[in-house]
Backbone as JSON Lines, residues from 0, in Angstrom:
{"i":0,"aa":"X","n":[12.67,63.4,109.26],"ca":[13.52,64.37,109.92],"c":[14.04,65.41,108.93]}
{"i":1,"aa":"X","n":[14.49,65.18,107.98],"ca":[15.1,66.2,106.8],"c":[13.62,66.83,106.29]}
{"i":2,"aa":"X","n":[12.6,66.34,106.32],"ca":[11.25,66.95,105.88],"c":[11.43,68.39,106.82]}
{"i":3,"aa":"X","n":[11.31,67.92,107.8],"ca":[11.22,68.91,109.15],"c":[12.23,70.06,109.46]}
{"i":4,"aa":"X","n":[14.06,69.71,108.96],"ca":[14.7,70.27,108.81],"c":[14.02,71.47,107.58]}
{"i":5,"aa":"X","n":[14.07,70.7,106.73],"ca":[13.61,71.82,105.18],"c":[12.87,72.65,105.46]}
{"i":6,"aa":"X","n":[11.7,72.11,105.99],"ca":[10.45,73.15,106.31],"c":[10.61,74.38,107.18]}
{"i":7,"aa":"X","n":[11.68,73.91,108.11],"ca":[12.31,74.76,109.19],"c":[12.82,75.91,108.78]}
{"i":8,"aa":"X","n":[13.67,75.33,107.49],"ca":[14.66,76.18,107.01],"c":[13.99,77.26,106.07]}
{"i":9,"aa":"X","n":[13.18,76.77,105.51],"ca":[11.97,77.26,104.79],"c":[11.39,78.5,105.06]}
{"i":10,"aa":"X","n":[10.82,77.66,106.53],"ca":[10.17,79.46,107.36],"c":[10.6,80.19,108.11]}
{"i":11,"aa":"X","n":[11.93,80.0,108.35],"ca":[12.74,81.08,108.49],"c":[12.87,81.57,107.2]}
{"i":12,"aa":"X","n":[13.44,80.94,106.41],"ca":[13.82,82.28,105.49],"c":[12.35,82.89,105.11]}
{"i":13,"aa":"X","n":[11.35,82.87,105.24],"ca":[10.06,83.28,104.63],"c":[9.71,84.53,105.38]}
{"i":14,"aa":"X","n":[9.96,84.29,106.95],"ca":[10.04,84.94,108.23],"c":[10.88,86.71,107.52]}
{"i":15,"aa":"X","n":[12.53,85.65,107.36],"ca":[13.12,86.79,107.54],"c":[13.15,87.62,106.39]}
{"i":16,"aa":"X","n":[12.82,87.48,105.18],"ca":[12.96,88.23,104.14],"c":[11.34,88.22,103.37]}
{"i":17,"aa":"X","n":[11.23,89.24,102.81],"ca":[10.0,90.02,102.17],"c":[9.58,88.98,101.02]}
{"i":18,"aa":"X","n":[8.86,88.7,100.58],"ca":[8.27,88.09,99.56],"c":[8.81,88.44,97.86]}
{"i":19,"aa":"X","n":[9.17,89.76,98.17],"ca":[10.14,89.99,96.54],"c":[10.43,91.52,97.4]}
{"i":20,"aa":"X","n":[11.3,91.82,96.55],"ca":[12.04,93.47,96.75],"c":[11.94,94.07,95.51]}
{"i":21,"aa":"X","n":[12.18,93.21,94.48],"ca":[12.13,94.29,93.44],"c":[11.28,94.1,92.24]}
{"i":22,"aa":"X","n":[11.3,94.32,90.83],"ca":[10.57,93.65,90.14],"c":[10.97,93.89,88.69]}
{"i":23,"aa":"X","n":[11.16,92.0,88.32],"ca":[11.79,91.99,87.04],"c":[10.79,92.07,85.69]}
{"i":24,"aa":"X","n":[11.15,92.86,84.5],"ca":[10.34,93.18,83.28],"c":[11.09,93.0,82.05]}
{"i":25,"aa":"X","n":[10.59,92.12,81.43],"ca":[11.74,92.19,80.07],"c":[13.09,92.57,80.5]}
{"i":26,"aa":"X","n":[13.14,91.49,81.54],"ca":[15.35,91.57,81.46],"c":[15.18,92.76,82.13]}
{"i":27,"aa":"X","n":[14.55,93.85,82.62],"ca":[15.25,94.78,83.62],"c":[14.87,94.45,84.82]}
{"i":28,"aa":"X","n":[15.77,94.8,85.3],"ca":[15.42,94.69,86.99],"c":[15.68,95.95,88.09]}
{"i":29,"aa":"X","n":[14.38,96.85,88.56],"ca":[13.6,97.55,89.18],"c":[13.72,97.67,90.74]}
{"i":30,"aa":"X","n":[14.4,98.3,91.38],"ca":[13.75,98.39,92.95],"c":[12.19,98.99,92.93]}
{"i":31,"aa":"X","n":[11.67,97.78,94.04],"ca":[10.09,98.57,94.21],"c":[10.21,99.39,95.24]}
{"i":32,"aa":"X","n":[11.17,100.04,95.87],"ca":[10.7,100.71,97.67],"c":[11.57,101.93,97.53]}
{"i":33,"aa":"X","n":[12.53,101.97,96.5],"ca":[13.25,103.43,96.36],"c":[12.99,104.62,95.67]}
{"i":34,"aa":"X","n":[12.26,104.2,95.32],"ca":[11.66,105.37,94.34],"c":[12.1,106.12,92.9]}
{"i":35,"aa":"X","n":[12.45,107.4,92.56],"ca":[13.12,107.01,91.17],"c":[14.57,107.41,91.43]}
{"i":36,"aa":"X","n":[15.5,107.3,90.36],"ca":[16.58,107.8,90.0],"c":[16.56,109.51,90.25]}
{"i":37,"aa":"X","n":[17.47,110.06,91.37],"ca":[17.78,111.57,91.67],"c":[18.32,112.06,90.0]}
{"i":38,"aa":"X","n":[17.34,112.99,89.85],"ca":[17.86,113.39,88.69],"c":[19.36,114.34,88.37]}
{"i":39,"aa":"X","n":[20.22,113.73,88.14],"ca":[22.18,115.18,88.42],"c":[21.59,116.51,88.05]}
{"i":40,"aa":"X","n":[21.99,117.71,89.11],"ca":[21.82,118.87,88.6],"c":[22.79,119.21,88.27]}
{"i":41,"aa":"X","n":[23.06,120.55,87.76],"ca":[24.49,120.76,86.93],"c":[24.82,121.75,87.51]}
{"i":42,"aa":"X","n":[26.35,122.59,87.14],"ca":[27.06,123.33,87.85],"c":[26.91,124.64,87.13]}
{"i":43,"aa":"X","n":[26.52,125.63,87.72],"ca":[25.95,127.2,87.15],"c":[27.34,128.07,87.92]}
{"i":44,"aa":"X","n":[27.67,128.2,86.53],"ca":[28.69,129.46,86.45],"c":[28.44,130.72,85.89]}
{"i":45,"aa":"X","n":[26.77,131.0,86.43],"ca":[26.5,132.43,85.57],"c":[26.63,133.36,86.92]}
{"i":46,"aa":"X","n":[27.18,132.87,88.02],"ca":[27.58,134.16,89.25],"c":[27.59,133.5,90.39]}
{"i":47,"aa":"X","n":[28.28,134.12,91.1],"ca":[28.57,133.8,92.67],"c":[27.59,133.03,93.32]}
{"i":48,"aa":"X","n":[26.3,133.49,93.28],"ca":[25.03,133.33,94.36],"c":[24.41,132.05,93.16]}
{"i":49,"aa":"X","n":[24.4,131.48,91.97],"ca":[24.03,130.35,91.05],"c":[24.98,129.52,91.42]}
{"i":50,"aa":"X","n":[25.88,129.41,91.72],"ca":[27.18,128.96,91.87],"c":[27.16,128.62,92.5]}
{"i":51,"aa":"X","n":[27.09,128.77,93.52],"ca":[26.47,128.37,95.48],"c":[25.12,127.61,95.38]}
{"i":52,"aa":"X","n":[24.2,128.21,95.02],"ca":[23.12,127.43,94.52],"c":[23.18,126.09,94.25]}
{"i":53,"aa":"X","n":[23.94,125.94,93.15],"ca":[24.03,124.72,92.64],"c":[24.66,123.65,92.87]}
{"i":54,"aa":"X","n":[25.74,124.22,93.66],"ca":[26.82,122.92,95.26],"c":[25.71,122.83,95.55]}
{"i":55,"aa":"X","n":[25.21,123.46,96.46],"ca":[24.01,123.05,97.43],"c":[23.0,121.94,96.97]}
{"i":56,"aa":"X","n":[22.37,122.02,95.87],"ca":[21.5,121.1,94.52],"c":[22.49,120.25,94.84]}
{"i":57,"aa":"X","n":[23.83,119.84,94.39],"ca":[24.65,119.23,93.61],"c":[24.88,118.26,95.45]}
{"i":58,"aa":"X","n":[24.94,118.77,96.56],"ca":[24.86,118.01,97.99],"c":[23.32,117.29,98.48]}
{"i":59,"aa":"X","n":[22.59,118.0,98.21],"ca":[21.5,117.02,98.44],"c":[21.25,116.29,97.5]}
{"i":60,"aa":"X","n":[21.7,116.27,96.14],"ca":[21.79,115.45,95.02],"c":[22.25,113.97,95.23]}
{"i":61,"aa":"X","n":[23.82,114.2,96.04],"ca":[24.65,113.57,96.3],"c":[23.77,112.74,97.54]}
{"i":62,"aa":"X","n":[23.48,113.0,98.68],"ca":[22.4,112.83,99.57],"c":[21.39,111.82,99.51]}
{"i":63,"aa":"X","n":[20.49,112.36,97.91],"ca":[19.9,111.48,97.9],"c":[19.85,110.37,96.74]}
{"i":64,"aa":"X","n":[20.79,110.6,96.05],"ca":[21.23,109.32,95.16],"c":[22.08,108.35,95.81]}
{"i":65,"aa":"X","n":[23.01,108.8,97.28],"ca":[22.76,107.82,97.75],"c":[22.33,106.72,98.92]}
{"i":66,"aa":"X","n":[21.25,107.2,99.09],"ca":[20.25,106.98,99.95],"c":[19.16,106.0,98.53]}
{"i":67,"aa":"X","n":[19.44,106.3,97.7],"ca":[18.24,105.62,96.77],"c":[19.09,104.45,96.33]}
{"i":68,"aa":"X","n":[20.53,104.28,96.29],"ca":[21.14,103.13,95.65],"c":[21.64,102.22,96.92]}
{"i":69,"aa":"X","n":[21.68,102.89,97.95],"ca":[21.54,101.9,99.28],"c":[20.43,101.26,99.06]}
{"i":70,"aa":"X","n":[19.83,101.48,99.2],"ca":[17.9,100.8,98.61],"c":[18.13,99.81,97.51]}
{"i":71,"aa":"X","n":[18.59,100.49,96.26],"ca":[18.73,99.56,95.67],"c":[19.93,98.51,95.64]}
{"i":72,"aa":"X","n":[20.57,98.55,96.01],"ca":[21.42,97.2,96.57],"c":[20.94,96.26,97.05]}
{"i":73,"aa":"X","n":[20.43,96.98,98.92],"ca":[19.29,96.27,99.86],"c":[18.46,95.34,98.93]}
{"i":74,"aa":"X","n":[17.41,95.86,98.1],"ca":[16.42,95.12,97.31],"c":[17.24,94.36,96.66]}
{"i":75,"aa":"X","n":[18.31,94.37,95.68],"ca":[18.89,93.34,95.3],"c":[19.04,92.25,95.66]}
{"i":76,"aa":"X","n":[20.15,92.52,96.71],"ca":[20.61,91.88,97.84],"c":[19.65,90.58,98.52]}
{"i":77,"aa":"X","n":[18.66,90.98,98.7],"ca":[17.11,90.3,98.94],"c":[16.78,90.0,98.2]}
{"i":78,"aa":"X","n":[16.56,89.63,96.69],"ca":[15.9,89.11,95.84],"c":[17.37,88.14,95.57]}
{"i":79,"aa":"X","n":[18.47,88.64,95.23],"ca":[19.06,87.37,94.84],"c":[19.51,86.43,95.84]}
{"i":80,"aa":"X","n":[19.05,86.73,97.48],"ca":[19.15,85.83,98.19],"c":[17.81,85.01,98.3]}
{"i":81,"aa":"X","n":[16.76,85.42,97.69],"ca":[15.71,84.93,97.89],"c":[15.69,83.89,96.91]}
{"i":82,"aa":"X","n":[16.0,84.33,95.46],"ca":[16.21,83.57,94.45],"c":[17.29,82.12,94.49]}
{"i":83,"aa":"X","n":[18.37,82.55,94.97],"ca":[19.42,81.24,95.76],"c":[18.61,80.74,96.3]}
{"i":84,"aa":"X","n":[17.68,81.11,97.36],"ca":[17.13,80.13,98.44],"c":[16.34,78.97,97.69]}
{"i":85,"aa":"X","n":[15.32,79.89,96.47],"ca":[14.4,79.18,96.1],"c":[15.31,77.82,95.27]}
{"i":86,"aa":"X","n":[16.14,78.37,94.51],"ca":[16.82,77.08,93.88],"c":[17.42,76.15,94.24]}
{"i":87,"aa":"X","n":[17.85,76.69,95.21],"ca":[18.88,75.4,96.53],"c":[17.36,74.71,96.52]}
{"i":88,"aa":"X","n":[16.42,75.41,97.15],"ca":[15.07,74.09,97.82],"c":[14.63,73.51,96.47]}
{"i":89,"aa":"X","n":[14.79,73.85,95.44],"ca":[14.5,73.16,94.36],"c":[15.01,71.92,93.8]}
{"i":90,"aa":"X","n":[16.29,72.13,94.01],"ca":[17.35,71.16,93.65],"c":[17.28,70.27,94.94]}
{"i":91,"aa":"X","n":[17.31,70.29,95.68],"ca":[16.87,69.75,97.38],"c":[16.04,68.91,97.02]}
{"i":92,"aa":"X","n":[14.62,69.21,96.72],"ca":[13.53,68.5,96.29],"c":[13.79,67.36,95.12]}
{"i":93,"aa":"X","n":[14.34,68.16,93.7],"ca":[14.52,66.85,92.97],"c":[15.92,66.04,93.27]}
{"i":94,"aa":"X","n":[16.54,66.07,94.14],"ca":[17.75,65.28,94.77],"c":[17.2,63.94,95.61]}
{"i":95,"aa":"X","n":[15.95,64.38,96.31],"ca":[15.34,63.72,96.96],"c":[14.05,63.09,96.45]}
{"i":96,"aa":"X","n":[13.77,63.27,95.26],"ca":[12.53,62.91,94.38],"c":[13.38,61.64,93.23]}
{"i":97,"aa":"X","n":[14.65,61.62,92.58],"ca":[15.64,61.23,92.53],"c":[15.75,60.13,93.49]}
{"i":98,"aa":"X","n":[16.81,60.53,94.68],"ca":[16.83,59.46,95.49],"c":[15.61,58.49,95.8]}
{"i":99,"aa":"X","n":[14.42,58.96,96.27],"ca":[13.07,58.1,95.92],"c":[12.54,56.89,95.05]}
{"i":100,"aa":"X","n":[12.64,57.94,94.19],"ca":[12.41,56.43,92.73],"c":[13.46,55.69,92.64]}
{"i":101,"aa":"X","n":[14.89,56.12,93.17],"ca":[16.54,55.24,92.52],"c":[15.7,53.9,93.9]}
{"i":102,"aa":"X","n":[15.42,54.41,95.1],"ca":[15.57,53.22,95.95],"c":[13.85,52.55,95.8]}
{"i":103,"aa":"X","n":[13.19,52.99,94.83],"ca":[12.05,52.17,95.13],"c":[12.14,51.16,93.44]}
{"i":104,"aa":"X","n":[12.89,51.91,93.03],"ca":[13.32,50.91,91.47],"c":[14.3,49.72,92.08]}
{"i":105,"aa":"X","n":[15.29,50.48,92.75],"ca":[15.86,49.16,93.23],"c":[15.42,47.65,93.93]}
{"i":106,"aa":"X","n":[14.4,48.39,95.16],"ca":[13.24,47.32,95.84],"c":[12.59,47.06,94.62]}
{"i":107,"aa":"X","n":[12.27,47.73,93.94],"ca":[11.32,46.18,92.32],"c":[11.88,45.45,91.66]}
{"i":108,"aa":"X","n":[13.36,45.48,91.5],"ca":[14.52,45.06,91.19],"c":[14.4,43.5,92.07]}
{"i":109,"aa":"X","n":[15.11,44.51,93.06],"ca":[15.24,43.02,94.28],"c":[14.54,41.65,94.31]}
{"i":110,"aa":"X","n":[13.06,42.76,94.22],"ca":[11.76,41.51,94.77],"c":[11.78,40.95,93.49]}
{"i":111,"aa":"X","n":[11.72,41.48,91.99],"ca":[11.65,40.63,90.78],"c":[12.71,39.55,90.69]}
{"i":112,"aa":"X","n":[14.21,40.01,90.99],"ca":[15.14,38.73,91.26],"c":[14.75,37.75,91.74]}
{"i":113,"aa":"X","n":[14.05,38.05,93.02],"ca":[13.94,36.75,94.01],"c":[12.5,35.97,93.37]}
{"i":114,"aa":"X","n":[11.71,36.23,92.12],"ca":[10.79,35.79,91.83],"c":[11.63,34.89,91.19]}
């Protein structure tokens, strides 16, 4: 029954979340689906009409940096829930790999007493 529970629990989460979101390299860690870092434009004070210009730059800037760090959260967000998942079922497994041998050492125990 707990086999069946696990497995359950298993493919749901497999179901509901992506296989990885982001991707780790020498200690950094990468969104794969956002694309790059909005590069800051800067503020031009060489006249009225540069000046205007560059709010404008400086709003879709704003726009889409953050639209790209929503993303990267999201992907976070998903990998370190994916990563929890995997370790909970890990520890799950040797809890129960553990419990296994404790009660089949004990039954060799037993039966050797009664020899």
């Amino acid at each position: 029954m707990k086999n069946t529970l696990l497995f359950s629990g298993m493919l749901a989460s497999a179901l509901a979340l992506p296989g990885y979101a982001g991707s780790l390299s020498n200690g950094s860690w990468q969104p794969s689906g956002c694309g790059t870092v909005p590069e800051a434009p800067t503020v031009s004070g060489d006249g009225i009409d540069s000046y205007n210009k560059s709010i404008a730059a400086i709003n879709t800037w704003q726009q889409k940096s953050r639209d790209y760090f929503e993303c990267l959260i999201k992907e976070a967000n998903t990998d370190n829930t994916i990563i929890a998942e995997h370790a909970n079922q890990a520890q799950a497994k040797y809890r129960q790999t553990v419990e296994k041998i404790g009660a089949e050492a004990d039954a060799a125990k037993k039966k050797l007493d009664k020899e």
